[in-house]
Structure formats: C-alpha cells, structure tokens
DRENLODO-112606 format. One record per residue (C-alpha): x, y, z; residue in one letter; residue number from 0. Coordinates in steps of 0.02 Angstrom, whole numbers. Layout:
+--------+--------+--------+---------+-----+
:   east :  north :     up : residuo : num :
+--------+--------+--------+---------+-----+
:      X :      Y :      Z :       A : NUM :
...
+--------+--------+--------+---------+-----+
***
This chain:
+--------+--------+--------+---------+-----+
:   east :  north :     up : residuo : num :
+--------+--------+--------+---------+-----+
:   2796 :   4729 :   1026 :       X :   0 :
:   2641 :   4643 :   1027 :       X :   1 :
:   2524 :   4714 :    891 :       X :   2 :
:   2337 :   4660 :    852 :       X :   3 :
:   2281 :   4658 :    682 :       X :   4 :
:   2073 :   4722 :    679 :       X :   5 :
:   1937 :   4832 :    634 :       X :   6 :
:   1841 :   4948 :    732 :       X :   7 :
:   1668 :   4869 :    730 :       X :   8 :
:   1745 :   4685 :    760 :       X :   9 :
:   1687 :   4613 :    945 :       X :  10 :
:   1824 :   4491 :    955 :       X :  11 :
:   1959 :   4620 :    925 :       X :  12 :
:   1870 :   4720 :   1056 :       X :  13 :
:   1909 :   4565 :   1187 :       X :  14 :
:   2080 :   4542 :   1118 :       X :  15 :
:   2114 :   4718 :   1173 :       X :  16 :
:   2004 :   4716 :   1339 :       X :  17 :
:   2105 :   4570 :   1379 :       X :  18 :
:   2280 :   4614 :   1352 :       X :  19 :
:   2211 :   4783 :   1428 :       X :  20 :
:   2191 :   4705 :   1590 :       X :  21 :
:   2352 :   4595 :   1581 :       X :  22 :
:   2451 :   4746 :   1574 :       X :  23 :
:   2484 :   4710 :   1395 :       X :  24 :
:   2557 :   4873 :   1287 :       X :  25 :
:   2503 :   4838 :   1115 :       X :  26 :
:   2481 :   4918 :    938 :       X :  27 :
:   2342 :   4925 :    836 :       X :  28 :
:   2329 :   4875 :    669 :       X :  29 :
:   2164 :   4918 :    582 :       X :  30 :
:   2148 :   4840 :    446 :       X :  31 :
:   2004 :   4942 :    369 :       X :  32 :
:   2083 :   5096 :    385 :       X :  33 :
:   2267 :   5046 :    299 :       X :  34 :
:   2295 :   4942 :    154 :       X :  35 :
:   2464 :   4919 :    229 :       X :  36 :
:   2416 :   4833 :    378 :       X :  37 :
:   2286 :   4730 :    291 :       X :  38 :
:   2416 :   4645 :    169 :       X :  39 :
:   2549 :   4635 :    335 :       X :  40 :
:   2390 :   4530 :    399 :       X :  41 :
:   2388 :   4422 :    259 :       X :  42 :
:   2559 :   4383 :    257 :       X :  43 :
:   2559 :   4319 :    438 :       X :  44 :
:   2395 :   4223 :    460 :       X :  45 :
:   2357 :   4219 :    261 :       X :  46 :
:   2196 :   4276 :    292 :       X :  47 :
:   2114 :   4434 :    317 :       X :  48 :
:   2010 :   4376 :    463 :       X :  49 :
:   2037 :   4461 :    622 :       X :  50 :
:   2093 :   4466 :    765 :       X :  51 :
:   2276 :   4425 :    725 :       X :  52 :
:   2407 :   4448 :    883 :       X :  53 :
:   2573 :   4411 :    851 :       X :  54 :
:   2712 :   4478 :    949 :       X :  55 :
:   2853 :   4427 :    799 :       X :  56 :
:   2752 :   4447 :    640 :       X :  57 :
:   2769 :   4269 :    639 :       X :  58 :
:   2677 :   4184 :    783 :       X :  59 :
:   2519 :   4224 :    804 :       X :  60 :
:   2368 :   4196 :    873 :       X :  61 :
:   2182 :   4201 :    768 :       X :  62 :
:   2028 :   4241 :    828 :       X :  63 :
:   2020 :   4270 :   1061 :       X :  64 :
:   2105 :   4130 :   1145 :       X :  65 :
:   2142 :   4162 :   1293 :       X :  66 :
:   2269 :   4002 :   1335 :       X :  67 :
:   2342 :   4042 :   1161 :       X :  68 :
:   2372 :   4221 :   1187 :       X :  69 :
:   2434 :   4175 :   1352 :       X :  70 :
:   2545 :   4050 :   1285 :       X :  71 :
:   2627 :   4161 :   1161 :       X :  72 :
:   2651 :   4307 :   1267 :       X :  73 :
:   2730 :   4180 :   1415 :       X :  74 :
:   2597 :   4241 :   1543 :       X :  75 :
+--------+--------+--------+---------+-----+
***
C-alpha cells in the first residue's frame, strides 16, 4: 500500500496525489497535521518531518515530487 505522508495546505503533496491520481495509483493519506501518529511514523522513515513522504514499505521512500523517483519505486 502506497501511503503519502502530508498536510492539507502543502502544494507538493497536492502533485504527489494528482500524480499518482492519474497513474491509477490507490494510496493513503497520512496527514501529518492532523495525527501525531502519522507525524512521528514520518519521522521514522525519512527522519524528517518535511513532506511529501511516499513510501510503499515504510522503508523506501521518496521526499519531496519526483516523478522518475516515484516512478522508480512504484516499478511504473
């Protein structure tokens, strides 16, 4: 499951999502304003609470929109 990591007034996470939007992508969103939760999940992936953070394993992930490197982790 692919989930992005954001906040509501961020533009970047808004082209993450447009983006995987129109790849077909199903994702989940994490917003990090709204749940403490999610925020420290955030940290322990990227260890940073900048966003957007993609990751399909909680591992691997992909800061910021990058296309080639979103594309690259998904395999598309």
């Amino acid at each position: 499951m692919v989930k992005v990591y954001s906040f509501e007034a961020c533009p970047w996470c808004v082209k993450v999502k447009k983006y995987l939007d129109s790849k077909g992508i199903e994702y989940e969103v994490r917003d990090i304003e709204l749940n403490e939760e999610y925020a420290k999940e955030c940290m322990q992936i990227s260890g940073d609470t900048m966003v957007p953070v993609t990751t399909v394993d909680g591992k691997n992930f992909v800061l910021g929109f990058d296309k080639a490197k979103i594309d690259a982790m998904l395999g598309i």
